[in-house]
N, C-alpha and C positions, 0 to 999 in steps of 0.2 A: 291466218289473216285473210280479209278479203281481195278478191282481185282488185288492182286498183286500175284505173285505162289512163292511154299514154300522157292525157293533158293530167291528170292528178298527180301522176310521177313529176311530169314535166313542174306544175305548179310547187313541190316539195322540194324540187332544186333552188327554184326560184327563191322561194323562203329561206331554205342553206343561204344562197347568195347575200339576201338580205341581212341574215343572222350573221354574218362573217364580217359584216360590214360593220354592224355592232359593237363587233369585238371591241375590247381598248388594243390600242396597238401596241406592238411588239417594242420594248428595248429591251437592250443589251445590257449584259450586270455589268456591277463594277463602272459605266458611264455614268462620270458625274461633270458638274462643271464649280470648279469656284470660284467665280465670279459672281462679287456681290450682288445682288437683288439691284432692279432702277427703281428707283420710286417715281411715281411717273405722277403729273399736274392733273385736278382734274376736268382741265381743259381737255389736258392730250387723251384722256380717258374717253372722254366725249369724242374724242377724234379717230379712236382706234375703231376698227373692224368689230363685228360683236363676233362674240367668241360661240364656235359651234357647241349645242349641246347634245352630248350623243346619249342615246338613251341605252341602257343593258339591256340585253334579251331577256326572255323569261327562263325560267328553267324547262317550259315544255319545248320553248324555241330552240335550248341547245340539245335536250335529247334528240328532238325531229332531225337536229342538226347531226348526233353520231349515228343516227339510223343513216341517214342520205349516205353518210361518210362511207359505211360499210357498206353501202349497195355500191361504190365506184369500186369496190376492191375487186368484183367480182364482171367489170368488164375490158374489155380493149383499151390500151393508151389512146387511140383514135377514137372510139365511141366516147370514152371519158372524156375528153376535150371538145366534143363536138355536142354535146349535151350540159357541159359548163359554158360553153359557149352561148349557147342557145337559152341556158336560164339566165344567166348574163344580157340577154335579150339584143346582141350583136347581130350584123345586118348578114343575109348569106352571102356578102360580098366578100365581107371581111371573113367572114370563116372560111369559104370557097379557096381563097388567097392565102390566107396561113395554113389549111391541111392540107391545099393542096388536088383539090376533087372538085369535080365538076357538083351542081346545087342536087340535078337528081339524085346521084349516088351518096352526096350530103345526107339528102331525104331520106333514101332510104335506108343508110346506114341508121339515121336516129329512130326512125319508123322501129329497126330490129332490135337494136338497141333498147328502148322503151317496151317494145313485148319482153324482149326477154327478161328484161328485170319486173316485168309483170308478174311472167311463168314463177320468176324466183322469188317474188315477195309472197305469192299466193300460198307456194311451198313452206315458208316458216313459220 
């Protein structure tokens, strides 16, 4: 594979992020309710919130999606999080404050983090 440089890595997170968001969400088996359906007016129809439509990913979006996955297994709990954080596009305030590090060594931690999954994408 080609090298790729840190903002293309960076931008492949980003799209994870995105693709995740995608998802349908998660339940739990066996949760049901029986409680009858409302039939609802349709006044009160007119009245309700419009309902969000979420679109599926594509099937290239969820591969992109288990590649990214497998490149997190091969760094640091702290690089990992500080690089979801960061394609999550969160302020270095907030990140700074939850890991706990000052914004340089933030920097640089993602700076090395990014090469090195460079070095290891180039290798496969």
């Amino acid at each position: 594979m080609a090298k790729m440089t840190r903002q293309e890595i960076l931008d492949r997170f980003e799209e994870a992020v995105y693709t995740l968001k995608k998802l349908p969400p998660v339940t739990l088996p066996k949760c049901k309710s029986f409680w009858p359906d409302i039939m609802y007016t349709p006044l009160e129809i007119l009245q309700q919130e419009p309902r969000i439509i979420r679109l599926r990913p594509s099937s290239e979006q969820l591969s992109r999606l288990d590649e990214v996955l497998d490149w997190t297994t091969m760094l640091t709990e702290i690089e990992r999080k500080l690089i979801w954080y960061k394609a999550q596009r969160k302020s270095w305030k907030f990140i700074c404050t939850t890991l706990g590090i000052s914004r340089s060594s933030g920097n640089e931690k993602l700076n090395k983090a990014l090469d090195f999954l460079s070095e290891k994408i180039e290798r496969l």
